[in-house]
C-alpha positions, 0 to 999 in steps of 0.5 A: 500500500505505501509503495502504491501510494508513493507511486501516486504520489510521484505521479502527481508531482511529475504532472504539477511539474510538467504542467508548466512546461506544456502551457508555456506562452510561447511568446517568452521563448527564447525564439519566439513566433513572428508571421510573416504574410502578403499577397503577391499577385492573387496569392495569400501567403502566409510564413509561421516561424519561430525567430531565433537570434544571434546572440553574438553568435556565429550562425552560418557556418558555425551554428547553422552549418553549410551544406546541412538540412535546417530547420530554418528558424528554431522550435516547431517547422516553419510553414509557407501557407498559400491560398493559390497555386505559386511560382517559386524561382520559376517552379511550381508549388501548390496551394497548400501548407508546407514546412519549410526546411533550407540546405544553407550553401556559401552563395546559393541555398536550397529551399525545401517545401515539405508537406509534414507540417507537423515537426520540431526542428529537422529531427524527423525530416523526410525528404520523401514529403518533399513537394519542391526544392529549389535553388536561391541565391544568397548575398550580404545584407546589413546585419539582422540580429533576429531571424526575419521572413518578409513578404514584398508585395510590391517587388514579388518575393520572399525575403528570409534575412538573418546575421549578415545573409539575405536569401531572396526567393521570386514569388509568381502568382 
């Protein structure tokens, strides 16, 4: 009786511990959510991500490493929603959600559309799910401590902007 006791017991403590933890306001992380959306041409696009920052840390080629699939933000999956069918860099992508995961390069990125939305981080990556990849160019732009997605309306693209690196994808609607 006492062993079933001290079980009940432990388990109480365990769910008043972890409790905390699963209600979390996921705007006091150390990542938090930012939203990004427009509309280029017909097209709603919306971009959920978590904004990760720098923190004076070194992050391509050092915390994200070139050449490796990322998770392009931090937490759960980034996700691309579009209402319409869209031309990304010349390719195709459905209307849909997608996550989105990248394989930073040097001077040119590889941009993945994958249709598991529901992932943290790139630990369970698939890349059977993958509807697109394509390739952007990256370049230098002034320093951007957090993470940031933009949607330009106005010049048809999907800016992603973070430390010194600008990745720059040409939206068709």
């Amino acid at each position: 009786m006492i062993m079933k006791i001290q079980h009940f017991l432990v388990g109480v403590m365990v769910l008043m511990l972890s409790t905390p933890l699963m209600s979390q306001d996921k705007t006091e992380r150390k990542s938090p959510p930012a939203t990004a959306s427009g509309t280029i041409g017909e097209a709603t696009i919306t971009i959920n991500y978590a904004q990760p920052s720098m923190r004076g840390r070194e992050i391509f080629g050092g915390l994200v490493p070139y050449e490796k699939i990322w998770r392009t933000g931090a937490n759960e999956a980034t996700t691309l929603e579009t209402n319409k069918e869209i031309g990304v860099n010349g390719n195709i992508l459905p209307a849909g959600k997608y996550a989105i995961f990248t394989i930073p390069g040097e001077k040119e990125w590889t941009i993945i559309f994958n249709s598991d939305i529901d992932q943290w981080g790139a630990y369970k990556y698939d890349e059977s799910k993958d509807i697109l990849r394509v390739k952007a160019k990256s370049g230098t732009h002034e320093t951007t401590e957090k993470m940031t997605f933009t949607v330009d309306e106005e010049k048809g693209m999907i800016l992603l902007d973070w430390a010194e690196i600008r990745v720059v994808m040409q939206i068709k609607a």
